[in-house]
Backbone as JSON Lines, residues from 0, in Angstrom:
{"i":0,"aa":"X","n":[9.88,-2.5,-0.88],"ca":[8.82,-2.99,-0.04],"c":[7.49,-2.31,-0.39]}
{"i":1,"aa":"X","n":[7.06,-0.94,-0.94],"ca":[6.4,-0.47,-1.31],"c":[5.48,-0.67,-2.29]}
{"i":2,"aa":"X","n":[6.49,-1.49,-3.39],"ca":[6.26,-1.66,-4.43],"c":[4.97,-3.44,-4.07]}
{"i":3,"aa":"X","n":[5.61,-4.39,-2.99],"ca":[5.15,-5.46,-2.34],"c":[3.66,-4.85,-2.45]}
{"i":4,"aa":"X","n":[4.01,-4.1,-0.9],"ca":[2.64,-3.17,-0.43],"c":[1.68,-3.5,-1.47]}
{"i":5,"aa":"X","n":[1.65,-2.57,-2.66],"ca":[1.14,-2.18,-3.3],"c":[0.12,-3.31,-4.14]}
{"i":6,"aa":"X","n":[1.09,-3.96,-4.43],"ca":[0.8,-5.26,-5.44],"c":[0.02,-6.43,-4.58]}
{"i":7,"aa":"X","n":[-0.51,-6.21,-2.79],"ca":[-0.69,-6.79,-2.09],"c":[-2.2,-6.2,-2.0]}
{"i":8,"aa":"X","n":[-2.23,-4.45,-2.34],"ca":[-3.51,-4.02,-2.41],"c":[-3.86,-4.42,-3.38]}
{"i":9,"aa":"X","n":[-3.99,-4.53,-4.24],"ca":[-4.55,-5.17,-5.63],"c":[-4.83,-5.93,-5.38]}
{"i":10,"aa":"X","n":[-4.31,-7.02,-4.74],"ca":[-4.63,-8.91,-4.84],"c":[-5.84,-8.75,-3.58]}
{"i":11,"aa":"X","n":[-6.02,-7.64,-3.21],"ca":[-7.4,-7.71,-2.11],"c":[-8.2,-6.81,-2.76]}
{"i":12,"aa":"X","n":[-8.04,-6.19,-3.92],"ca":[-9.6,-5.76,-4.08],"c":[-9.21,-4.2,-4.32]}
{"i":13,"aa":"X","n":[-8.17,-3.91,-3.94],"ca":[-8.18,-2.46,-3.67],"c":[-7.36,-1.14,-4.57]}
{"i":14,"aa":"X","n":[-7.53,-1.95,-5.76],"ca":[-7.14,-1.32,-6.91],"c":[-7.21,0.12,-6.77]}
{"i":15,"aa":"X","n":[-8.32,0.64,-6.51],"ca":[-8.89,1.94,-6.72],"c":[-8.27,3.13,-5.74]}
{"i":16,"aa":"X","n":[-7.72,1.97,-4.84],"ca":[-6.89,3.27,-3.95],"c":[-6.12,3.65,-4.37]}
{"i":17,"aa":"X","n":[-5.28,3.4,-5.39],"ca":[-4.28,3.17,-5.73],"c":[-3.95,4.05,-7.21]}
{"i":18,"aa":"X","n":[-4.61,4.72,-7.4],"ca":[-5.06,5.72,-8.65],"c":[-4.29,6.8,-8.07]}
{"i":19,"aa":"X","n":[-3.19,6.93,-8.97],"ca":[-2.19,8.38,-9.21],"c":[-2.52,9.6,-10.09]}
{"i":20,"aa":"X","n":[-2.43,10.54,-9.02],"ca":[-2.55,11.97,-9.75],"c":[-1.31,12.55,-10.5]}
{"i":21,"aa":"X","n":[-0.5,12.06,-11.64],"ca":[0.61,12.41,-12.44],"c":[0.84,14.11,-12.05]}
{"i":22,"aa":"X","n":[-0.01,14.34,-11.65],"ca":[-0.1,16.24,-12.21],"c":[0.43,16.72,-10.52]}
{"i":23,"aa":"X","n":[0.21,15.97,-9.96],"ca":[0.09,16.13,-8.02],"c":[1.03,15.2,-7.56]}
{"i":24,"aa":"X","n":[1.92,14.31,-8.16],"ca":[2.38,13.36,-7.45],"c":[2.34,12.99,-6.47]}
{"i":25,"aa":"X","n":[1.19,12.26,-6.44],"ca":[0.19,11.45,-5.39],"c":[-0.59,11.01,-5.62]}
{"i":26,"aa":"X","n":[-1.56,10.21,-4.59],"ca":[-2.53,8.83,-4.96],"c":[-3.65,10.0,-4.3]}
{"i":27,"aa":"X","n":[-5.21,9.91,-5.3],"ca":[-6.04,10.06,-5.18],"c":[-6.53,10.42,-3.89]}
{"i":28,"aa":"X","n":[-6.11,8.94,-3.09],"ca":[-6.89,8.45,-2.28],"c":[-6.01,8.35,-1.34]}
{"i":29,"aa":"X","n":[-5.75,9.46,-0.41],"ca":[-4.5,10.12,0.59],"c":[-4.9,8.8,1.39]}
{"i":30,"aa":"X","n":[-5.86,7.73,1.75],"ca":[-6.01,6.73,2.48],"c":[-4.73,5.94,2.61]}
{"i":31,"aa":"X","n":[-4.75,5.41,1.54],"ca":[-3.49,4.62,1.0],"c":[-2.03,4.61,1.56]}
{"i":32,"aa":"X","n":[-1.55,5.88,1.88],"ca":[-0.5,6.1,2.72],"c":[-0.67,5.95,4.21]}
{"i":33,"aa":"X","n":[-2.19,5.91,5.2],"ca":[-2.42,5.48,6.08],"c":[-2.01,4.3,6.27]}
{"i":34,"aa":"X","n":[-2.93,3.61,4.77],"ca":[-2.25,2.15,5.09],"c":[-0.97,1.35,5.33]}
{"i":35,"aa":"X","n":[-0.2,2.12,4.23],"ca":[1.14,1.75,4.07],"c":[1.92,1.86,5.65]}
{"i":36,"aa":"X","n":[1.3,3.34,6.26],"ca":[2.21,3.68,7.56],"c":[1.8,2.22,8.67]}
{"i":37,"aa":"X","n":[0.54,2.0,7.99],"ca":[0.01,1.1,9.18],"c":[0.42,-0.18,9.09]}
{"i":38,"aa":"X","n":[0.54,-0.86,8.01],"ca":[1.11,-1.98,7.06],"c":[2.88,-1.77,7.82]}
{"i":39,"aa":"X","n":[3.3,-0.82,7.5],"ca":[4.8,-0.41,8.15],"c":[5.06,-1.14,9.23]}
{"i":40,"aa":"X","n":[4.36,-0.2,10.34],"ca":[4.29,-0.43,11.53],"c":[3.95,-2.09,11.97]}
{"i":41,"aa":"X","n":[2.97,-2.84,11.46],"ca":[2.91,-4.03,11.74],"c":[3.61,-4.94,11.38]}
{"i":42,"aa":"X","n":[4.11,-5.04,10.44],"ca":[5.93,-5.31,10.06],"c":[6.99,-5.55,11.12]}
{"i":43,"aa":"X","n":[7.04,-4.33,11.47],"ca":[7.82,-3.86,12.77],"c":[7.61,-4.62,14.1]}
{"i":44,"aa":"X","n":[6.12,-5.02,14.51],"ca":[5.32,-5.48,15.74],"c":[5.18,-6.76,15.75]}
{"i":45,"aa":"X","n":[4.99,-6.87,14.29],"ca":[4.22,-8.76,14.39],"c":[5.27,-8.8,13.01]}
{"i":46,"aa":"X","n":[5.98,-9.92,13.44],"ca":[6.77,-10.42,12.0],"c":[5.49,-10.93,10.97]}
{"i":47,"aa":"X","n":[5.37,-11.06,9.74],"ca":[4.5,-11.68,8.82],"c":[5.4,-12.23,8.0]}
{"i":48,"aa":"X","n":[5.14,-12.93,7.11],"ca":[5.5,-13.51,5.59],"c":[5.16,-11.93,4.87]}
{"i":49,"aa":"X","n":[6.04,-11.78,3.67],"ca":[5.96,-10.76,3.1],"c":[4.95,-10.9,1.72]}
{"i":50,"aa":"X","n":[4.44,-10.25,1.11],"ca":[3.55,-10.82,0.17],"c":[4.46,-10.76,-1.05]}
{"i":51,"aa":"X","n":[3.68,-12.06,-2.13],"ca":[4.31,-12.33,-3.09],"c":[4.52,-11.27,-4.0]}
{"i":52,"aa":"X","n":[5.17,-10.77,-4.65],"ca":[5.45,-10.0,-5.89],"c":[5.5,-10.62,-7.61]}
């Protein structure tokens, strides 16, 4: 599902959050995991269609 997530930020623009620190294993842009928790959670609350992969 993560992998969805992810490929769902891209198709809106949001490539740049999405920039991995190999050396830190982690994304740049600690935002990104906000989203995901928040993306999570609305999953959970409001059924959606899942995005294409």
């Amino acid at each position: 599902m993560r992998q969805a997530f992810e490929n769902w930020q891209r198709s809106i623009g949001n490539d740049d959050r999405l920039q991995f620190d190999e050396a830190e294993q982690q994304y740049e842009d600690i935002s990104i995991d906000y989203a995901w928790q928040g993306w999570q959670a609305a999953q959970q609350t409001v059924p959606t269609p899942q995005p294409q992969e």
